[in-house]
VEXZAKE-402278 format. One line per field, with one value per residue (C-alpha): residue number from 1; residue in three letters; chain; z, y, x. Coordinates in Angstrom, 1 decimal, m for minus. Example, Ala and Ser with C-alpha at 12.3 -4.5 7.8 and 13.67 -1.06 7.14 Angstrom:
<sites>
gupa	1,2
nuvex	Ala,Ser
vexgu	A,A
Z	7.8,7.1
Y	m4.5,m1.1
X	12.3,13.7
</sites>
This chain:
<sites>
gupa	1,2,3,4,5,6,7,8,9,10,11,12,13,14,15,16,17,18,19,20,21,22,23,24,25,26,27,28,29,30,31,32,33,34,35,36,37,38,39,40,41,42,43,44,45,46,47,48,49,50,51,52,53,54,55,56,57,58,59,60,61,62,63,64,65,66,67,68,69,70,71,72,73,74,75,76,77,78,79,80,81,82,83,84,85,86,87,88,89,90,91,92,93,94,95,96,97,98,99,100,101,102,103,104,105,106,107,108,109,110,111,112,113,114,115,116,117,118,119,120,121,122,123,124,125,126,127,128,129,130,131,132,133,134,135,136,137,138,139,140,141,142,143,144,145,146,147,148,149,150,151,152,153,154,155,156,157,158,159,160,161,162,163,164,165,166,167,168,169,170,171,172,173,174,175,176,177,178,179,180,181,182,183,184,185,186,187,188,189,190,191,192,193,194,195,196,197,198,199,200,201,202,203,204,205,206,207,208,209,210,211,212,213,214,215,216,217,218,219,220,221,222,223,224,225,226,227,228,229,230,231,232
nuvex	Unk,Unk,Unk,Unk,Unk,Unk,Unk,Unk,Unk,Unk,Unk,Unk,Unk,Unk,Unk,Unk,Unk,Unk,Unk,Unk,Unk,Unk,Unk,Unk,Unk,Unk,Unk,Unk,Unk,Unk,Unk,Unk,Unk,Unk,Unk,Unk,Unk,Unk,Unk,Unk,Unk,Unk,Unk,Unk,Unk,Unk,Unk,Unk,Unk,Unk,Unk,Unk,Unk,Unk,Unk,Unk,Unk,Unk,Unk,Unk,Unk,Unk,Unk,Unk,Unk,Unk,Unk,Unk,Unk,Unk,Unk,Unk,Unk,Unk,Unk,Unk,Unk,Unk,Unk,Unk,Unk,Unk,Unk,Unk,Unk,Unk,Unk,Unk,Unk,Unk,Unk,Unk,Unk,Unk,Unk,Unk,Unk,Unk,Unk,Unk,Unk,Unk,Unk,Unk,Unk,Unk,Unk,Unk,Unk,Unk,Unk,Unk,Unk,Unk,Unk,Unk,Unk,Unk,Unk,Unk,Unk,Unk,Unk,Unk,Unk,Unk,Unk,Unk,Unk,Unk,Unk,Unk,Unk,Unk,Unk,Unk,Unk,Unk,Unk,Unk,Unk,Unk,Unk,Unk,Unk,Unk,Unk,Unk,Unk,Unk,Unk,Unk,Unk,Unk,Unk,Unk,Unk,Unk,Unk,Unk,Unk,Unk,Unk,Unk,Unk,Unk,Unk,Unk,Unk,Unk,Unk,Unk,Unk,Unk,Unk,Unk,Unk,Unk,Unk,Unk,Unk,Unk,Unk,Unk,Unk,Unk,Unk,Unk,Unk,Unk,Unk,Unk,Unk,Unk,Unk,Unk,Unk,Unk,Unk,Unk,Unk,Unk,Unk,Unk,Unk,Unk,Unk,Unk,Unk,Unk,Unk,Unk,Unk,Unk,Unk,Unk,Unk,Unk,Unk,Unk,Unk,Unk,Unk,Unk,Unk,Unk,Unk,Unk,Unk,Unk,Unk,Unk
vexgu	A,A,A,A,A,A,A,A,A,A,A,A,A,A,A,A,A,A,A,A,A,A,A,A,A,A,A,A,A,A,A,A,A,A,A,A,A,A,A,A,A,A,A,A,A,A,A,A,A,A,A,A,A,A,A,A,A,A,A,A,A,A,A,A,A,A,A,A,A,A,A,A,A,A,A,A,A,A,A,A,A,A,A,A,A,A,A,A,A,A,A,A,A,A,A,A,A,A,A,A,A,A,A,A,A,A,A,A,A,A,A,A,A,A,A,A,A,A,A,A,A,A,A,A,A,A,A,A,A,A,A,A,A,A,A,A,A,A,A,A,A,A,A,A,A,A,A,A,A,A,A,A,A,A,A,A,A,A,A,A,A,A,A,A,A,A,A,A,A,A,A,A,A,A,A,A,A,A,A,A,A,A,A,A,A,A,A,A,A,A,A,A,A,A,A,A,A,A,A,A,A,A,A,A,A,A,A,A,A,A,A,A,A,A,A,A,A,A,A,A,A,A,A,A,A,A,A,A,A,A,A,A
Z	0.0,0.8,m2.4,m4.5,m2.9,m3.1,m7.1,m7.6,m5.2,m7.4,m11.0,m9.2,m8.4,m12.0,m12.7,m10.1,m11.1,m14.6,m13.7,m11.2,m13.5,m15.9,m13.5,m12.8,m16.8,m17.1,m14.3,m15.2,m18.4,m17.5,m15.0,m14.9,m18.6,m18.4,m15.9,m17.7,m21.2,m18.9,m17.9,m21.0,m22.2,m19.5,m20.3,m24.1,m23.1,m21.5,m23.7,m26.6,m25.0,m24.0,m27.7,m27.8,m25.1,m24.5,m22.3,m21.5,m20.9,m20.9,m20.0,m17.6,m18.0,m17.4,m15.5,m18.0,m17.6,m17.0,m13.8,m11.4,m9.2,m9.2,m5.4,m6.2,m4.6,m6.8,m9.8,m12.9,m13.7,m17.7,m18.4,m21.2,m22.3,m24.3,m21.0,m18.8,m16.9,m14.6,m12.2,m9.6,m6.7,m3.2,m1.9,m5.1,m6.7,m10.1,m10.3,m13.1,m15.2,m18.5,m20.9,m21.5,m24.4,m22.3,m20.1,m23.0,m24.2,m21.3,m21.8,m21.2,m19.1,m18.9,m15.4,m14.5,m11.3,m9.1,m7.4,m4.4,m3.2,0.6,m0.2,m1.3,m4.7,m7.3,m10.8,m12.7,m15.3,m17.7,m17.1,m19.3,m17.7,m16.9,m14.2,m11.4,m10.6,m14.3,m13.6,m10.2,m11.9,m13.9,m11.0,m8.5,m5.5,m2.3,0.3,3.0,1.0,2.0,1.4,m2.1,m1.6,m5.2,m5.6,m7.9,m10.1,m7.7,m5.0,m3.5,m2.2,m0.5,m0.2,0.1,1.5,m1.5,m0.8,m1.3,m5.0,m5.6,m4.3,m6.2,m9.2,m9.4,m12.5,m13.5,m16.1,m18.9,m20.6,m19.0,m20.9,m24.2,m24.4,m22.8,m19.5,m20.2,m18.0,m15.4,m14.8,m14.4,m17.6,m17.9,m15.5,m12.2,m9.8,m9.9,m6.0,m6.3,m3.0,m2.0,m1.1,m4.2,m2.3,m2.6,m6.2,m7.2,m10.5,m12.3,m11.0,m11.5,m9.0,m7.1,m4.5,m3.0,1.2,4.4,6.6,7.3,9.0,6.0,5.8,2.3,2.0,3.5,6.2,7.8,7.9,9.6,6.8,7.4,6.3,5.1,3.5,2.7,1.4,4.1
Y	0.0,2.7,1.9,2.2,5.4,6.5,5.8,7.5,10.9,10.9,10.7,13.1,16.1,17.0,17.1,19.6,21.6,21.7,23.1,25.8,26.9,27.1,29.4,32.0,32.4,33.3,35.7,37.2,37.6,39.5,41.1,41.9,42.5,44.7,47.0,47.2,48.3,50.4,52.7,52.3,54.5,57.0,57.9,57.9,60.6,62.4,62.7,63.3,66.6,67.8,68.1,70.7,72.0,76.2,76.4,80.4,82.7,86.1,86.3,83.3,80.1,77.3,74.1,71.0,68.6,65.8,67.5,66.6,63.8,61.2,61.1,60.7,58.5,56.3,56.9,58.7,58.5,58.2,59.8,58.9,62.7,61.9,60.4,63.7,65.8,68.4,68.9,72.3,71.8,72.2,75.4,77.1,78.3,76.3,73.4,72.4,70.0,70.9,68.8,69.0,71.2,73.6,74.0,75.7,77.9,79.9,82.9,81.4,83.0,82.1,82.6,81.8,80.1,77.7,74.7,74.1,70.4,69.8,67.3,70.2,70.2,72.8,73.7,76.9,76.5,78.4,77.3,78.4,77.4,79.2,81.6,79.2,82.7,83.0,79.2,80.1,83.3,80.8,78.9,81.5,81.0,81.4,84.0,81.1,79.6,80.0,76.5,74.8,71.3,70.1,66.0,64.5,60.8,58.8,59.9,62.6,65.6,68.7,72.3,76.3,79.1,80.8,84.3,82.5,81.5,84.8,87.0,84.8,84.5,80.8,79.1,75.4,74.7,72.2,72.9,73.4,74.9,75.4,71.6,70.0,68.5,65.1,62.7,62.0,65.3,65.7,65.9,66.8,69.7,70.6,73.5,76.2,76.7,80.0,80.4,76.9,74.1,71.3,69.0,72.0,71.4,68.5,66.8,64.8,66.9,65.9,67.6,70.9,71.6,74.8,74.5,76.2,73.9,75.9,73.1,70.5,68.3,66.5,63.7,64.6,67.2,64.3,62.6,65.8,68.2,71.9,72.9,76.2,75.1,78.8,78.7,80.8
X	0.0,3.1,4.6,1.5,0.6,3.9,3.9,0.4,1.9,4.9,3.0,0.3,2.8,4.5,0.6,0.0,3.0,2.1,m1.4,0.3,2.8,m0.2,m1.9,0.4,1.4,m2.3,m2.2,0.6,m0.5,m3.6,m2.8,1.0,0.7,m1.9,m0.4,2.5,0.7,m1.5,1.5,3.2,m0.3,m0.1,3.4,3.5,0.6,2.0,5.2,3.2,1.5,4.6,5.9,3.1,2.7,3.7,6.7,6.8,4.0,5.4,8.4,8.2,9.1,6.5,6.5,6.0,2.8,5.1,6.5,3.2,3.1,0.6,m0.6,m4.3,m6.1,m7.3,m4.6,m6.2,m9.9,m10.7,m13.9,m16.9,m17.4,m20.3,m22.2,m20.4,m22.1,m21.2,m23.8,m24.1,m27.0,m26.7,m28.4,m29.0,m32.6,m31.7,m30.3,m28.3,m26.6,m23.7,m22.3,m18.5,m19.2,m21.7,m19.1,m16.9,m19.2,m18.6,m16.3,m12.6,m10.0,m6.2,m4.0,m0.6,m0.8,1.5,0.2,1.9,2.0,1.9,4.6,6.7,7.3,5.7,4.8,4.3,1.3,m0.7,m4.3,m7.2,m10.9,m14.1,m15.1,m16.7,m18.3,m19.6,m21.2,m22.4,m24.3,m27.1,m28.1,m29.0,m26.8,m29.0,m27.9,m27.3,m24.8,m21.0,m19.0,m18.9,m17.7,m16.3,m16.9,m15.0,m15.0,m13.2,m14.9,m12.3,m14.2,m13.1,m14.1,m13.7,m15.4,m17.5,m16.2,m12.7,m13.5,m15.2,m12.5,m9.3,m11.7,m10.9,m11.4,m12.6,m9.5,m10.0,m6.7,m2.6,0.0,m2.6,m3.4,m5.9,m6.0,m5.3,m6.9,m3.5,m4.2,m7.7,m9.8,m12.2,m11.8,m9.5,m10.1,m7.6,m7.1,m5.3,m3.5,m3.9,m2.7,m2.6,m5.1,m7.8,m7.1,m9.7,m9.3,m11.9,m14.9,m18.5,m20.6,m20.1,m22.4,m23.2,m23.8,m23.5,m21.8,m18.8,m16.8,m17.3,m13.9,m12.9,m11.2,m7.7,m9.1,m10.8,m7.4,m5.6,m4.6,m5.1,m9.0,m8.0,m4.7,m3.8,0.2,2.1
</sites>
């Protein structure tokens, strides 16, 4: 009986092998594989923009697109723009919802601005966008309102005082450096938190929502970071 069972355990295992190593090929294949191609994509992306992209704006020289950081926290979101829609509610008298395209149509501004990282790095970028004060204009904002709390597609959310985005004349950008944001770094549209720390600067935004809860925490204030996030 030991040597039989011994005979069957040593034809059994090369069987097993096989069938493990025939596992992890497919794994890796769809899975290591695909991460690889995955980043391959983001980066020839990336380096393709940057052939175009403007590198001074008068005078200045400007930071590149490829010199951000990925620290979002759910790596990039891709977007269907035909199914987009960029909702503002909250306490306001008209709700209302925009296509990409909508968007646009609104009168376009462009500012130089830095985004300052709380990690400590920086870049210098020409942003073009829309007034959020030329959005907030067509939905009639009510008097009680004072926070507008920006939600975005991976479901990061954080917020400003209205007054705040009034008086810096913030914009909602959809290009950088005359090309459009590409979706690593936020297509289809990114705040412009003027004065701000970079994780008031949400990418990938979908809804903003106008409110009067004064003490509202996003997703890193509740995690400790500084709710006004002013650069000193």
């Amino acid at each position: 009986m030991r040597v039989t069972t011994g005979n069957n355990s040593g034809t059994s295992r090369p069987k097993h092998l096989m069938i493990l190593w025939m596992l992890l090929l497919v794994v890796l294949f769809l899975f290591g594989c695909g991460t690889s191609n995955s980043g391959d994509a983001e980066k020839s992306s990336i380096e393709e923009l940057v052939k175009v992209e403007v590198t001074e704006y008068e005078g200045k020289d400007l930071s590149s697109i490829a010199d951000f950081r990925e620290n979002s926290i759910k790596g990039p979101q891709y977007i269907d723009i035909s199914a987009y829609r960029l909702k503002i509610d909250g306490l306001v008298g008209k709700p209302t919802e925009w296509t990409y395209e909508e968007v646009l149509d609104n009168k376009p501004y462009t500012k130089l601005v830095t985004l300052n990282c709380v990690e400590g790095w920086s870049v210098d970028i020409l942003w073009e966008g829309v007034l959020l004060q030329d959005l907030f204009a067509t939905v009639d904002v009510k008097d009680s309102a004072n926070t507008v709390i920006f939600h975005s597609e991976d479901g990061y959310t954080t917020s400003l005082p209205l007054q705040t985005i009034l008086d810096r004349e913030m914009l909602l950008a959809y290009k950088m450096n005359d090309v459009v944001l590409p979706p690593e770094r936020g297509f289809p549209f990114q705040l412009v938190a003027e004065d701000k720390l970079g994780y008031k600067w949400a990418k990938w935004i979908t809804r903003i929502e106008l409110s009067d809860d004064v003490n509202y925490k996003g997703y890193w204030e509740q995690r400790g970071f500084d709710n006004d996030a002013t650069i000193n």
